[in-house]
N, C-alpha and C positions, 0 to 999 in steps of 0.2 A: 504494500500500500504506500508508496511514494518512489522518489528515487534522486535523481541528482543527472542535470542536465548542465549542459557545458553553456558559457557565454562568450563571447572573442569581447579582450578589453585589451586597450593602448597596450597595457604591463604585462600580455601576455594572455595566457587563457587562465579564467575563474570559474568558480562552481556556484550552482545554485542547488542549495540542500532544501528538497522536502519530502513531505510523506511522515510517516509514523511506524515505530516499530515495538515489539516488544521481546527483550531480552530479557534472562536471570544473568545476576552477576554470581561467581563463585565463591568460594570461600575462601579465594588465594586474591580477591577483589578483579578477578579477570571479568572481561564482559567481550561479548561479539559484536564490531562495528557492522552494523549492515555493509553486506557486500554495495549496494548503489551508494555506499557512502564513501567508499574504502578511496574509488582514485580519487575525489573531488578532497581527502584529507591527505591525502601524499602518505611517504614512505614516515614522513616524522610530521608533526604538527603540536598544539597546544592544547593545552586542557587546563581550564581554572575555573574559578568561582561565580557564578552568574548570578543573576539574577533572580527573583523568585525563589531561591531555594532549589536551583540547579547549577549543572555545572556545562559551562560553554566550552566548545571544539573548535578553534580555529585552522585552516591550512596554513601556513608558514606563509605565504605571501600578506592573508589577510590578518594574520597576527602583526606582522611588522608595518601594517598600513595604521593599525588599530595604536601601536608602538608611539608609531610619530605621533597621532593625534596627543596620547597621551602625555606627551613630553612637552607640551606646549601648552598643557594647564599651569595656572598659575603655583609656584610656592606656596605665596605667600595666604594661599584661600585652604582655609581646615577641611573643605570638602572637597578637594581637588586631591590634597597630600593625602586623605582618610578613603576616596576614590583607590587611589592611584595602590597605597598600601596594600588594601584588599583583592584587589585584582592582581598584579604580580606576586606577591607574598606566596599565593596558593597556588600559583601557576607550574605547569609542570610540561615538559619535552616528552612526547608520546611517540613508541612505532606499535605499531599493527606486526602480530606475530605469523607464524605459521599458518595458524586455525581460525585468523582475519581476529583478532582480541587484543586486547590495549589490559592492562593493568591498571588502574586507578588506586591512588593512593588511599590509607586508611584518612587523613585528616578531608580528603577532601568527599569519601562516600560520607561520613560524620557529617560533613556541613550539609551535604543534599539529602543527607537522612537516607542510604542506598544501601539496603540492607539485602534482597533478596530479587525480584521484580523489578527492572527497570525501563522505561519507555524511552526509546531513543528516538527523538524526531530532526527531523531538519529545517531549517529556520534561513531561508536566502543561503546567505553564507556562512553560516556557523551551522553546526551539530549539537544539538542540546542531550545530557542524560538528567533524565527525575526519576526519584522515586516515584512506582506506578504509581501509588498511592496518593500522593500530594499530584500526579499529570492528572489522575481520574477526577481529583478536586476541583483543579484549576480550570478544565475543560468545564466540568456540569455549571461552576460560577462565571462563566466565558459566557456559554451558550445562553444562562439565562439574561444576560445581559447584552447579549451581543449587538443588539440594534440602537444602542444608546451607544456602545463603543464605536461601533459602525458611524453614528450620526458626529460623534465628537471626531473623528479622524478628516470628515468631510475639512475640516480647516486644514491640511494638510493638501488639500487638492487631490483627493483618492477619488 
C-alpha cells in the first residue's frame, strides 16, 4: 500500500516517500524498511527524532539540505539552540542490512514509545517509524478532523 517514486531535481535525483506499512521491530530493535523505501533511502541515511512522537528517515542528500537550513537558525533564540539540540543529539547514520532492516537504537524506540508493532509510512521525503499504536491514534484524531485541517491549509494555496 504505497511506494516511493522518483523526481529529477537541479541536485540530482530525489525521492518521494509514500504509502503505509506495517512492521514488528525485534528484540535486537531491528525493523524491515519496506522494500519501495529501500533505494529512495540509499545505502546509508538518517534517523532521529521527529515529531509527534516518531522518528524521521532522511536520504543523505535531504539530510544535509535539512543541515544547512538548520545552521542558519539563530544562536542566540532558546528555541532555535533547544530545536537544533533535539534533533541532532538523537540522530543516528543508518544502513539497510542483508534482510532490507536498519537497527534502531534503544534511546531512540524509548522516545517513539516502539516496542513491538511499528507503522512505517512515507511522508514526501522522509520515512516516518511510530508506534502502531500512537499511528492508529493519530490517524482516527486526523480523520475526525480532517476537513477543518483541510480548510486551515487552504492559506497555504493547497
Amino acid at each position: 500500500m504505497g511506494g516511493c517514486g522518483t523526481i529529477g531535481v537541479e541536485s540530482g535525483v530525489t525521492y518521494m516517500f509514500m504509502g503505509e506499512y506495517q512492521h514488528n521491530i525485534d528484540a535486537k530493535g531491528r525493523i524491515i524498511v519496506p522494500s519501495k523505501f529501500r533505494e529512495g533511502l540509499g545505502d546509508q541515511f538518517v534517523v532521529t527524532r521527529g515529531l509527534d512522537q516518531c522518528l524521521f528517515a532522511y536520504p543523505m542528500n535531504e539530510w544535509r539540505q535539512l543541515e544547512e537550513k538548520l545552521k542558519k537558525l539563530p544562536l542566540t533564540k532558546k528555541d532555535a539552540r533547544a530545536f537544533t539540540r533535539f534533533f541532532f543529539s538523537g540522530a543516528v547514520e543508518c544502513e539497510i542490512d542483508k534482510q532490507g532492516r536498519i537497527n534502531i537504537p534503544a534511546p531512540l524506540r524509548k522516545y517513539a514509545d516502539i516496542e513491538k508493532e511499528c507503522a512505517v509510512i512515507g511522508v514526501s521525503n522522509r520515512v516516518e517509524f511510530w508506534a502502531s499504536q500512537h499511528w492508529n491514534q493519530f490517524v482516527e484524531e486526523s480523520e475526525e478532523s480532517f476537513a477543518e485541517i483541510a480548510e486551515n491549509m487552504m492559506d497555504f494555496d493547497l
